[in-house]
C-alpha positions as CSV (number, residue, x, y, z in Angstrom):
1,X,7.1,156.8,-39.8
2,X,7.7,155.7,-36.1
3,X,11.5,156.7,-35.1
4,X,13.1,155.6,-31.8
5,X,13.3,158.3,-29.4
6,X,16.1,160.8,-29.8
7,X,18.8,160.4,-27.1
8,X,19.1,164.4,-26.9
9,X,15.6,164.4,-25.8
10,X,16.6,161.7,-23.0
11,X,18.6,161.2,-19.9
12,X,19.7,158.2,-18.2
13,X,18.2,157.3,-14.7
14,X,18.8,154.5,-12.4
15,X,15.4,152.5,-11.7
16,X,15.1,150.0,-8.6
17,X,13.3,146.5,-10.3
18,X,11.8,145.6,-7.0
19,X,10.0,148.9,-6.0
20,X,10.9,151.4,-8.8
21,X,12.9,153.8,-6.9
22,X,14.4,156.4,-9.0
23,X,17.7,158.1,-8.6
24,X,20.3,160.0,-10.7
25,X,23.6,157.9,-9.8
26,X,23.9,154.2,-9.1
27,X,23.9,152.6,-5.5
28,X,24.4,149.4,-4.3
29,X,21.5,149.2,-2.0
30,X,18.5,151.0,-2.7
31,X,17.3,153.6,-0.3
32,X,13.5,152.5,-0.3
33,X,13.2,148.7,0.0
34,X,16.8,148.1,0.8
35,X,17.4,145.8,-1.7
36,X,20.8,145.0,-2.9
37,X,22.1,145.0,-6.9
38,X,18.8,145.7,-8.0
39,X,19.0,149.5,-9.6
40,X,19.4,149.6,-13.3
41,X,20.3,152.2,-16.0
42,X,16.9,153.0,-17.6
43,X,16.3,155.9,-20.3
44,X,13.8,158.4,-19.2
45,X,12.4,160.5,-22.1
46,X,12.2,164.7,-21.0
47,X,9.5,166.7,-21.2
48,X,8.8,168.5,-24.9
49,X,8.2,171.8,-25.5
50,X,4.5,172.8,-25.5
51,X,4.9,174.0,-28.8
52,X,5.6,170.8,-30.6
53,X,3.4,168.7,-28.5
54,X,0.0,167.0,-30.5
55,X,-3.1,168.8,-29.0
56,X,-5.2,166.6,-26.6
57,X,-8.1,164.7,-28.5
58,X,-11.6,164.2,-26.4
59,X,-14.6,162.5,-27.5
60,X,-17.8,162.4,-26.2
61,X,-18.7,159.5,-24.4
62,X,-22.1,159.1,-26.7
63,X,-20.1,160.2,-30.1
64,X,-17.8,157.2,-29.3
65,X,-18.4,154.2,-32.0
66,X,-17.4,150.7,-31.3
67,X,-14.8,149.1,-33.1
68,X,-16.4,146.4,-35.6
69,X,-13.4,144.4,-36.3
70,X,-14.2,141.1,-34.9
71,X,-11.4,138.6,-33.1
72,X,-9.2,136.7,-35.4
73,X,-9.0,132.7,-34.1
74,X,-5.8,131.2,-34.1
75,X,-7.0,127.7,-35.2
76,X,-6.3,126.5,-31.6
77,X,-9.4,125.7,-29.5
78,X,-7.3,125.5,-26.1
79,X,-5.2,129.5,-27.2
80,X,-9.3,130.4,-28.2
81,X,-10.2,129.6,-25.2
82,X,-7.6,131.2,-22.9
83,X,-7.6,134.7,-24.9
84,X,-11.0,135.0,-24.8
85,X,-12.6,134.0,-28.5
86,X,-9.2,134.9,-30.4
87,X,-6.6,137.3,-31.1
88,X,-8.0,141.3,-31.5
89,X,-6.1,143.3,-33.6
90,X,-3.9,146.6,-32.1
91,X,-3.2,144.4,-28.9
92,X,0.1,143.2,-27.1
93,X,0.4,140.1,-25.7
94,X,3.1,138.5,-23.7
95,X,4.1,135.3,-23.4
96,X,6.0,133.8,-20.0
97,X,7.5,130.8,-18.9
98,X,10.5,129.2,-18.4
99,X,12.9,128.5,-20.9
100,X,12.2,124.9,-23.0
101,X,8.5,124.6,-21.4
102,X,7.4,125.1,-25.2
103,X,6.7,128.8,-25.8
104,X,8.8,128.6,-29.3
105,X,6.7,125.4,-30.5
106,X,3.4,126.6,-29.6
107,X,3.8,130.1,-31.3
108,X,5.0,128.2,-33.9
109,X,2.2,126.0,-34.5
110,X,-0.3,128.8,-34.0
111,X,0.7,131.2,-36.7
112,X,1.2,128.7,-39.4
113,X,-2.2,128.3,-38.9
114,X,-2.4,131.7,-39.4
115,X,-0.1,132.7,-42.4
116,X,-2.3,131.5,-45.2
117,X,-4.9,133.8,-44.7
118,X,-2.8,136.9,-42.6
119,X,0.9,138.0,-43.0
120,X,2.7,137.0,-40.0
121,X,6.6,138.0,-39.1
122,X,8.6,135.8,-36.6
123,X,11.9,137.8,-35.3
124,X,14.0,135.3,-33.4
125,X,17.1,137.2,-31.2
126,X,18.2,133.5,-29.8
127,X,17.4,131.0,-32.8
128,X,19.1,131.2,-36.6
129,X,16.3,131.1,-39.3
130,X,17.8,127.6,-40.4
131,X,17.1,126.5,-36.4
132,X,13.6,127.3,-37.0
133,X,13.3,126.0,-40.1
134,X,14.1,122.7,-38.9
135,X,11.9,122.9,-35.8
136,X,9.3,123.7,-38.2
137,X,9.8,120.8,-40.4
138,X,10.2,118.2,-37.3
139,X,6.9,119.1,-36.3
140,X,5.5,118.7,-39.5
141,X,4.3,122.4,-40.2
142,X,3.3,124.3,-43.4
143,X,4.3,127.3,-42.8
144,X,5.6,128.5,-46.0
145,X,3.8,131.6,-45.7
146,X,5.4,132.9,-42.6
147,X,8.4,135.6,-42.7
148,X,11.2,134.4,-40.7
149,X,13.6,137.1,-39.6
150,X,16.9,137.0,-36.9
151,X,17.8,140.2,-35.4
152,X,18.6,141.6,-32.3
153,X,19.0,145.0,-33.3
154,X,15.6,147.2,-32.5
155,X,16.5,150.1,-34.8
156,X,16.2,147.9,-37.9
157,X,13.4,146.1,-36.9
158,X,11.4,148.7,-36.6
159,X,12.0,149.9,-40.2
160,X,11.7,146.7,-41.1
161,X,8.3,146.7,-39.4
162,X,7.2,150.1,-41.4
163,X,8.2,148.4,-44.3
164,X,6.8,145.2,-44.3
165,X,3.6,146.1,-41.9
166,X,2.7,142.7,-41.0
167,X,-0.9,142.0,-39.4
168,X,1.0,139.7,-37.0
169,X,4.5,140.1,-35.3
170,X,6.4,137.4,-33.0
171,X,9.4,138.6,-31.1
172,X,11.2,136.0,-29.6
173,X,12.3,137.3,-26.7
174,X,11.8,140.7,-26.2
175,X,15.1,140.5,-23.8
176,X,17.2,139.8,-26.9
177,X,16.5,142.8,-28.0
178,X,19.2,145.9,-27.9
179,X,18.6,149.5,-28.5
180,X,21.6,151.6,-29.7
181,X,20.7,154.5,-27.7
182,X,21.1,152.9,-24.3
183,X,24.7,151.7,-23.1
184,X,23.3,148.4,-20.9
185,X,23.1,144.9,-22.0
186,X,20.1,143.4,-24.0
187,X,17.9,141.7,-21.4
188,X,17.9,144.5,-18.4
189,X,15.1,146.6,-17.2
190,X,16.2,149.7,-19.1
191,X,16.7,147.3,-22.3
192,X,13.3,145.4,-22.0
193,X,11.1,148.6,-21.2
194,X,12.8,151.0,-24.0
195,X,12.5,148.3,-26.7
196,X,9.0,147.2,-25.7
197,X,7.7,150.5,-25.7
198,X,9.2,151.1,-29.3
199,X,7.4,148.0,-30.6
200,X,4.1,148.8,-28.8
201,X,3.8,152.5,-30.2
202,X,4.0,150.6,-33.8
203,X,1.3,147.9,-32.6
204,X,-1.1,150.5,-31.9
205,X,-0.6,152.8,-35.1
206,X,-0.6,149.9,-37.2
207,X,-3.3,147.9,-35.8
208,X,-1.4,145.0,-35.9
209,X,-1.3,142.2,-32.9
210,X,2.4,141.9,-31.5
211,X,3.5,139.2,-29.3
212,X,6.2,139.1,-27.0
213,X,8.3,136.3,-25.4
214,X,9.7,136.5,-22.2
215,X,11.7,134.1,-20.2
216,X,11.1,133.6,-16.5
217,X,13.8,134.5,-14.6
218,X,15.7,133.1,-11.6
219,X,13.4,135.6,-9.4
220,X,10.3,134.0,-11.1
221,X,9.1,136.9,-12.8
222,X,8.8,137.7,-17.1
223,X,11.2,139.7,-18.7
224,X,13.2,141.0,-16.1
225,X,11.0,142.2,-12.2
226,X,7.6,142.6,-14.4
227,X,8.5,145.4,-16.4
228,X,6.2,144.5,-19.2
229,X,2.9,143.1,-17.3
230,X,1.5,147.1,-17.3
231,X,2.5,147.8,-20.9
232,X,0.7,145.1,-22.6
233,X,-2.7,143.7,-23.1
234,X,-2.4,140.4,-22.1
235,X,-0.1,138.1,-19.8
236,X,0.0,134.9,-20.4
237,X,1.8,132.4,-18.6
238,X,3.3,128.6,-19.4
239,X,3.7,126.2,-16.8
240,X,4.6,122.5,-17.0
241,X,7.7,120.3,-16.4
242,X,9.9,120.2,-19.4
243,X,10.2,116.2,-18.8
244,X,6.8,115.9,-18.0
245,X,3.6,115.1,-20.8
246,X,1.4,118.6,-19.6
247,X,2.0,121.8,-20.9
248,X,-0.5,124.5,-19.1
249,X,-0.7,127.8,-20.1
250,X,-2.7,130.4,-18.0
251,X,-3.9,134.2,-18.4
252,X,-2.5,136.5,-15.2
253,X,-4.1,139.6,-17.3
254,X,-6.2,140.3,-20.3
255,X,-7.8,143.3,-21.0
256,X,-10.2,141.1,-23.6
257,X,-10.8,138.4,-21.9
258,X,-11.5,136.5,-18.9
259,X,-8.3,135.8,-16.4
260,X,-9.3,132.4,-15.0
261,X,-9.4,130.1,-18.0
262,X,-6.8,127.5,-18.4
263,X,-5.5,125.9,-21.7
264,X,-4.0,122.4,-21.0
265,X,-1.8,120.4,-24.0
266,X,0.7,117.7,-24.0
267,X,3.9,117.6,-25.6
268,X,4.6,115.2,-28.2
269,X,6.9,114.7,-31.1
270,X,4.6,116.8,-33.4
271,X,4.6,119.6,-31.2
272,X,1.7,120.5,-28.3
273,X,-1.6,119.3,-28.9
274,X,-4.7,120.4,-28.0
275,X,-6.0,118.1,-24.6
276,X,-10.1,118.0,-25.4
277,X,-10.6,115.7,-22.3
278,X,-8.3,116.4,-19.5
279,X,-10.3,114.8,-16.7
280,X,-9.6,111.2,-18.6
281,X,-5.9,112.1,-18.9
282,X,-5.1,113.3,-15.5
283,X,-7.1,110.4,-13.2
284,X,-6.0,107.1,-15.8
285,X,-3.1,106.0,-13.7
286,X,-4.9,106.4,-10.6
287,X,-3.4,103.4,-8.2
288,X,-6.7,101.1,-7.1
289,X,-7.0,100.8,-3.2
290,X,-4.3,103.2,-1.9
291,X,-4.5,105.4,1.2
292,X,-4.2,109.0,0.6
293,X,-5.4,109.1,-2.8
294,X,-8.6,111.3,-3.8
295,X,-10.5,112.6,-6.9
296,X,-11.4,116.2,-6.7
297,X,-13.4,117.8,-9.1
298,X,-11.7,121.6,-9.7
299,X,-13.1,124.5,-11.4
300,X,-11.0,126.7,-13.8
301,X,-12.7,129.3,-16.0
302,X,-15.9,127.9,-17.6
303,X,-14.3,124.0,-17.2
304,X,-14.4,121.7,-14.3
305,X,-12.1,118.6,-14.3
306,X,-10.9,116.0,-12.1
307,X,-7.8,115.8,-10.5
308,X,-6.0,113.2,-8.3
309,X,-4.9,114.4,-5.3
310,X,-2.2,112.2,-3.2
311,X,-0.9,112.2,0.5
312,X,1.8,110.5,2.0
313,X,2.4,111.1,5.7
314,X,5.3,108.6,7.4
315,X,6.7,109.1,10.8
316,X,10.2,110.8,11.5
317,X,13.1,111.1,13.8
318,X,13.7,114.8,13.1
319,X,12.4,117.1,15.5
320,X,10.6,119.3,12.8
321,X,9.0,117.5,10.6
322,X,8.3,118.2,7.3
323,X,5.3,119.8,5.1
324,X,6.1,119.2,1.4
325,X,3.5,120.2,-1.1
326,X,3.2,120.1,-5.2
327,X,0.5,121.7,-6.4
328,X,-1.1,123.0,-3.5
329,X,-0.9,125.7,-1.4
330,X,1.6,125.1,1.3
331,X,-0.3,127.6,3.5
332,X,-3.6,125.7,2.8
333,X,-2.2,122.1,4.1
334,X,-1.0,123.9,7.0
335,X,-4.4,125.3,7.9
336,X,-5.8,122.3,7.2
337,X,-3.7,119.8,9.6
338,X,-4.2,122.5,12.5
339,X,-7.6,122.0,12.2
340,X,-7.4,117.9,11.8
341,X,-5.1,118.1,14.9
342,X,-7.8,120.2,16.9
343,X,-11.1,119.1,15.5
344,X,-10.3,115.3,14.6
345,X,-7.7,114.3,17.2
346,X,-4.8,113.7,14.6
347,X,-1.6,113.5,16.6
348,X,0.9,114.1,13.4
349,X,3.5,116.3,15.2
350,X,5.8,113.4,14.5
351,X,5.1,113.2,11.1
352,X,6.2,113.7,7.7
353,X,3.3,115.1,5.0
354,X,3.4,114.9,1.7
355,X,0.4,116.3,-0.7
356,X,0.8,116.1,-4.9
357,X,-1.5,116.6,-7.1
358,X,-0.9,114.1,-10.5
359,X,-0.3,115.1,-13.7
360,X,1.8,118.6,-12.4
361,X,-1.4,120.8,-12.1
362,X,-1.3,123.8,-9.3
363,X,-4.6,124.0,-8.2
364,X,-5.0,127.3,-5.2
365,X,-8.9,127.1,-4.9
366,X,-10.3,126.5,-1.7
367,X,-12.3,123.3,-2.6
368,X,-9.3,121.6,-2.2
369,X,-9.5,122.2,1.7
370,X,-11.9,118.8,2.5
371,X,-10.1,116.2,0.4
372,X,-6.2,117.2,1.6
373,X,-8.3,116.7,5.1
374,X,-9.3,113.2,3.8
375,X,-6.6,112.5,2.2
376,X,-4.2,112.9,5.3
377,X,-6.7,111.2,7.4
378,X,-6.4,108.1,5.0
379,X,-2.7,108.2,4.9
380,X,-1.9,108.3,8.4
381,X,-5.0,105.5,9.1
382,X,-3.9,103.8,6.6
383,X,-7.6,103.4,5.1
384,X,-8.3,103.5,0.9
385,X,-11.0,106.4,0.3
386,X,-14.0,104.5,-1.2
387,X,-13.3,104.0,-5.3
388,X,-16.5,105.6,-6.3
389,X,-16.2,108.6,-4.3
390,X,-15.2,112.1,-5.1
391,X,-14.5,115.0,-2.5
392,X,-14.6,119.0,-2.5
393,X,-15.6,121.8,-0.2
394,X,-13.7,124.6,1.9
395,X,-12.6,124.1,5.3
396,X,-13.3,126.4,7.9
397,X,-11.3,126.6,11.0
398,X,-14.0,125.9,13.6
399,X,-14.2,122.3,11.3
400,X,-17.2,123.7,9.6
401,X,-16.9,122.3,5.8
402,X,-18.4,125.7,3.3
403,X,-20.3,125.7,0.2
404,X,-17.8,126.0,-2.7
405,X,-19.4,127.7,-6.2
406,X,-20.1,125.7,-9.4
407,X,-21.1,123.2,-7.3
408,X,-23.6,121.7,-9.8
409,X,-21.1,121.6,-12.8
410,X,-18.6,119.8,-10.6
411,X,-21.5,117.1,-10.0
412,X,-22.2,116.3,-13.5
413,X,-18.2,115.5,-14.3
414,X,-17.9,113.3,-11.6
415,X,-21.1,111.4,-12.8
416,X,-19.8,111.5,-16.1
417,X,-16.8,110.0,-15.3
418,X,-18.9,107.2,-12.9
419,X,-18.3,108.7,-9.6
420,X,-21.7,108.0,-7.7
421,X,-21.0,109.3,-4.5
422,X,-19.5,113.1,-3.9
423,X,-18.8,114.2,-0.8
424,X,-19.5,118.0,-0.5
425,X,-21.2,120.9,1.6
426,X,-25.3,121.3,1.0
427,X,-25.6,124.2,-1.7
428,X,-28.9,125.8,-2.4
429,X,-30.3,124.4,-5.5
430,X,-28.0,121.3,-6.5
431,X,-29.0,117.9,-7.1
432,X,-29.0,115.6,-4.6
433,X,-26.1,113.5,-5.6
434,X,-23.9,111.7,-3.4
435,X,-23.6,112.6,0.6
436,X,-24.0,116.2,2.2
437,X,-21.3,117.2,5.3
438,X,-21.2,120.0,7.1
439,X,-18.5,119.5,9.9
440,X,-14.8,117.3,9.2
441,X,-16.0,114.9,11.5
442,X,-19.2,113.9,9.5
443,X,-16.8,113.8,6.5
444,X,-14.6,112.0,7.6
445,X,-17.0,109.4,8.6
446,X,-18.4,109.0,5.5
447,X,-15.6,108.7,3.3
448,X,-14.1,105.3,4.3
């Protein structure tokens, strides 16, 4: 039987969240990255004797057999995609984002799917088990089958874990959770890591699949300075507006999977649903004839999809104006009207720039580069892009536009979506589809 770690074999050190400095008494500032308030209480097992400790089992590298337990789907398409073909049992997977962004609902809705065939156990430290109920029937789920559970206590849940041994286990959120053995609050570093670390060592005895909820904090990190992203399988990430339609939800690491896919859903009164066509959802509003507005093909993962991406740039009386940016990379439009001041003769020193991207997507690839170029060189001419024309390619500072990958799979969404003409950089191979650029200048002659 698992046991929480005796507190005779422990001692209590203080751990900086920012750079993990360790020292024996508290300090206001800590000595190595001088940051202030940011050393907590932490437990800190000691070393065993050598007489109790389990020998060292090694295995020959051709001895070793492969596991043949194959990945479990979750009934999702969008959650199969992101982890990678489904969940795999003996893994830990966290789940960020901030709070009311939709993790509850989505966890939720994916193991009801789940509890007809597999026993599933949802521990809820912030909701009553009447709360859920009643999220469960508003969304119309059947999850009878589901063992529903409120405790913040980690003691009992793990003998309640021995006892029940679930194949799946939701913990909603790990920093609800409170160990007896430590004397901090439920939600610090020393709270998170202890109680984690208890539910993991049962995860991988038991062979189960454990998933944890974290909250993003004021710092914009899970659970408290990323003490969890090294102790768990998988990271996975919610982002969205909690006003807004889109709910995205992104893998930062997966140790059985790939880390670039991107699950999109929007939020409705029966919970998230899956969104099969996002390139048709995200450009539908997209304002006929208006200067500054462009359609970008992007590349996440395996899928490509079209984006709209806005600019809006009006004088000011301020003398520094401003450089405001929603899903792109502030950095990027920066680089990118230095070089449409030196390379294309754009006096906007007196001007306000706004980029967006519709629909609340954050897109950091470098294909962006060429249409924020044409974009702000509609907007401050005043001059619609042409209605059948799409735009990608990197930017180089020289005013050289580079070859951008995937080239060919962001050619056959724009023609599938009636785009004739794509303005891009020549790429070995592709189709000859639309019109080639090499330099800003020939781009921006072409695109009006």
């Amino acid at each position: 039987m698992l046991k929480v770690p005796d507190l005779a074999k422990a001692k209590n050190l203080f751990v900086c969240s920012d750079c993990g400095f360790q020292c024996p008494k508290w300090l206001g500032q800590c000595p190595e990255c001088h940051a202030w308030g940011t050393l907590e209480e932490t437990l800190v097992e000691k070393k065993l004797q050598s007489s109790v400790l389990k020998p060292v089992e090694v295995n020959r590298f051709a001895d070793i057999g492969l596991d043949s337990t194959t990945r479990i789907h979750c009934g999702n398409t969008e959650m199969d995609r992101v982890l990678g073909g489904g969940f795999v049992p003996g893994t830990v997977l966290l789940f960020g984002g901030e709070p009311g962004v939709g993790k509850s609902t989505l966890l939720l809705q994916l193991f009801a799917n789940l509890a007809d065939a597999y026993s599933v156990l949802y521990i809820s430290g912030e909701e009553s088990v009447g709360q859920i109920k009643l999220r469960g029937m508003r969304l119309g789920l059947s999850a009878d089958g589901i063992l529903v559970a409120h405790e913040t206590r980690l003691e009992p849940l793990v003998e309640l874990l021995e006892q029940l041994k679930p194949k799946f286990v939701v913990v909603d959120s790990i920093q609800t959770l409170q160990s007896v053995q430590l004397g901090s609050p439920s939600g610090t570093v020393s709270q998170v890591r202890h109680c984690a670390q208890c539910l993991i060592d049962w995860t991988k005895g038991a062979a189960a699949t454990l998933v944890l909820v974290g909250h993003i904090t004021k710092e914009g990190v899970i659970a408290g300075p990323k003490t969890l992203e090294h102790m768990v399988d998988g990271v996975f990430l919610f982002e969205g507006e909690r006003d807004g339609e889109l709910r995205l939800i992104r893998a930062q690491k997966n140790r059985f999977g790939p880390i670039s896919e991107l699950g999109i859903f929007r939020m409705t009164e029966k919970g998230l649903e899956v969104v099969p066509n996002p390139s048709a959802l995200l450009i539908r509003q997209r304002p006929q004839n208006a200067p500054g507005s462009v359609i970008v093909p992007c590349v996440e993962g395996s899928r490509v999809f079209l984006v709209e991406l806005q600019v809006l740039v009006t004088s000011t009386q301020f003398p520094s104006p401003r450089r405001l940016t929603n899903g792109v990379d502030p950095n990027r439009l920066a680089m990118v009207l230095a070089v449409l001041e030196k390379k294309a003769g754009l006096q906007i020193q007196g001007y306000d720039v706004f980029v967006n991207v519709a629909g609340g997507l954050q897109v950091r690839e470098p294909a962006m580069d060429l249409a924020i170029a044409v974009g702000v060189y509609s907007a401050f001419r005043n001059l619609p892009v042409a209605e059948e024309l799409a735009v990608f390619g990197e930017l180089g500072l020289a005013g050289e536009v580079r070859p951008v990958s995937k080239s060919d799979l962001r050619i056959q969404e724009c023609r599938h979506f009636g785009f004739k003409k794509v303005l891009r950089p020549p790429a070995e191979g592709d189709e000859a589809l639309g019109q080639f650029t090499n330099s800003l200048m020939a781009a921006l002659e072409r695109a009006f």
